[in-house]
N, C-alpha and C positions, 0 to 999 in steps of 0.2 A: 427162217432163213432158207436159201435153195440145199435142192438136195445134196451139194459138191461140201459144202460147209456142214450141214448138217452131220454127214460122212466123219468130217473131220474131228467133228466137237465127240460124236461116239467114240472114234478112233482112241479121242486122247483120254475120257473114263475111262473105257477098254484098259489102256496103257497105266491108269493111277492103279487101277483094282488088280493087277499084276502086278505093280510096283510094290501096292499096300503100305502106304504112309500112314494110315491110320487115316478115317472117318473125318475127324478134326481137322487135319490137314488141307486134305482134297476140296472140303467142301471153305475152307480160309480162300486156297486157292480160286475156288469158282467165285466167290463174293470180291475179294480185294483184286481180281486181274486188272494188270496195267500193263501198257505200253505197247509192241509191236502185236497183232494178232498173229502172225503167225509163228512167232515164237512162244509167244503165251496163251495158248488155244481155248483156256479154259474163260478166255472173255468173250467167247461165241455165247456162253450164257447169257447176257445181255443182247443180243443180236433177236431181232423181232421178224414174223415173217413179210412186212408189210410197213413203212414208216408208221411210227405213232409217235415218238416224241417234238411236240412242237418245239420249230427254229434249228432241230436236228437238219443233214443234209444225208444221213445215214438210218438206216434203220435201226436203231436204238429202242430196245423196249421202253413204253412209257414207264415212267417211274409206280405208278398206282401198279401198275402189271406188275411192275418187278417186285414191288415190297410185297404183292400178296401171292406172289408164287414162291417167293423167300421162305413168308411164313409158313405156306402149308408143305411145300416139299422139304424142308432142311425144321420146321419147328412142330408140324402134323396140325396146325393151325389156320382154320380158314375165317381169314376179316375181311372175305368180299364186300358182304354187307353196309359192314362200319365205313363203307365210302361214301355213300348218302344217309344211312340214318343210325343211329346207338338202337340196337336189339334188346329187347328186355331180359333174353334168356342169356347173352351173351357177355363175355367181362371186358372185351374191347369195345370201346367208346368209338366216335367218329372223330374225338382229340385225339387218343391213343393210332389211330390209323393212322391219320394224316403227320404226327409225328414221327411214328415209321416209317412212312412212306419216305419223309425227310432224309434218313438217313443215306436214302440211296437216290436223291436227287442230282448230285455230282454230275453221276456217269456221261462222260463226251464222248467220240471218236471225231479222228480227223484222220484227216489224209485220201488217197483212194477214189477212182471212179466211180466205185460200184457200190452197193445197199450197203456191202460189210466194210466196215473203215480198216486202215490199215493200221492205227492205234485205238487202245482206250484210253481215259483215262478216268480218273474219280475226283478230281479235283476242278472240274467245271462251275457253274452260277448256284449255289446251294437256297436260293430261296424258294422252298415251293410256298404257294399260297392253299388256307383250310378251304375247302370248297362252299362250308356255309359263313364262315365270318369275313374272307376275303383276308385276313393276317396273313400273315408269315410264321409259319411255325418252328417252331424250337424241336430239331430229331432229338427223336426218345426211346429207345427200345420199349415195348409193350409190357413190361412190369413196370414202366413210369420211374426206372432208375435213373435219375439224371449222370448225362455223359456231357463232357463237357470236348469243344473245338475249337481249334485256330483257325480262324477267317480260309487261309488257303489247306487245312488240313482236310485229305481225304478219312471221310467217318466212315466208310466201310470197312474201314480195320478194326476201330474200336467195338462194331456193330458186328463182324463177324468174329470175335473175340467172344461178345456178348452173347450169343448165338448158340456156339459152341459147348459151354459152359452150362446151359443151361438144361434141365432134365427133359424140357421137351423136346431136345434134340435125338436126345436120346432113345425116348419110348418114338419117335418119329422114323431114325434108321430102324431100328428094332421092329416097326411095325411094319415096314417096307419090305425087310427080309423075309417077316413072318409068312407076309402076303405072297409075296413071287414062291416061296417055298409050297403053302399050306393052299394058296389059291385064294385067300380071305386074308384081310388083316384082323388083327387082336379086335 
């Protein structure tokens, strides 16, 4: 996104880690934002610096981008790879990917002249297709716990619930502090 936005989305961190809701919180916030952007600033997180979502008219991160910046910044999990092939060494599959990636397929904006839309929302067209079978994939968070949806229900809730909760969210803040502290993460 340009620098005027960019600005603004720092501003509004800046503003949580002052506030301090708690880790949990903020980062619900940055996953499930809806509605006007500039009341809810924390949906510049989706906002790309360049179009990439096809049939968008906004810059919208693609969805593959956004599930795998999900995972490594908020879970310390990198499934670049599992976008075209299952890695021997690794426990996410190229199913497991593309099911995640699912969950945050939603994401729309409308409104607005310019790259940034003046809403979000998450309850947009939810089919992505697997990139080798051509299906439709069923969103799954990457432990393969089945979560279940309503046809118009935004899964970003349920997905950033699941997130949260999970321990590698945990060692993932923790290793971000370690790092900005110590210069190295764990």
């Amino acid at each position: 996104m340009g620098k005027k936005h960019t600005g603004i989305y720092q501003q509004w961190i800046a503003e949580q880690f002052n506030l301090d809701p708690g880790w949990d919180k903020v980062v619900t916030n940055i996953l499930t934002a809806t509605g006007e952007i500039d009341d809810n600033r924390a949906g510049l997180f989706y906002i790309s610096r360049a179009p990439q979502k096809p049939g968008e008219g906004f810059w919208i991160r693609a969805t593959e981008n956004s599930a795998e910046m999900i995972a490594q910044v908020f879970m310390g999990s990198r499934i670049q790879c599992a976008r075209c092939h299952n890695h021997p060494s690794e426990r996410t599959t190229q199913d497991d990917y593309y099911r995640f990636a699912a969950l945050w397929h939603q994401v729309t904006g409308k409104g607005g002249p310019g790259p940034v839309p003046e809403t979000l929302s998450g309850t947009g067209n939810g089919d992505l297709r697997h990139l080798r079978t051509g299906e439709v994939v069923n969103p799954q968070p990457l432990d393969r716990v089945p979560l279940t949806f309503e046809k118009s229900e935004d899964r970003r809730v349920k997905a950033a619930a699941w997130i949260v909760k999970q321990d590698d969210f945990s060692r993932a803040i923790i290793n971000r502090l370690w790092a900005r502290s110590f210069g190295v993460g764990l």
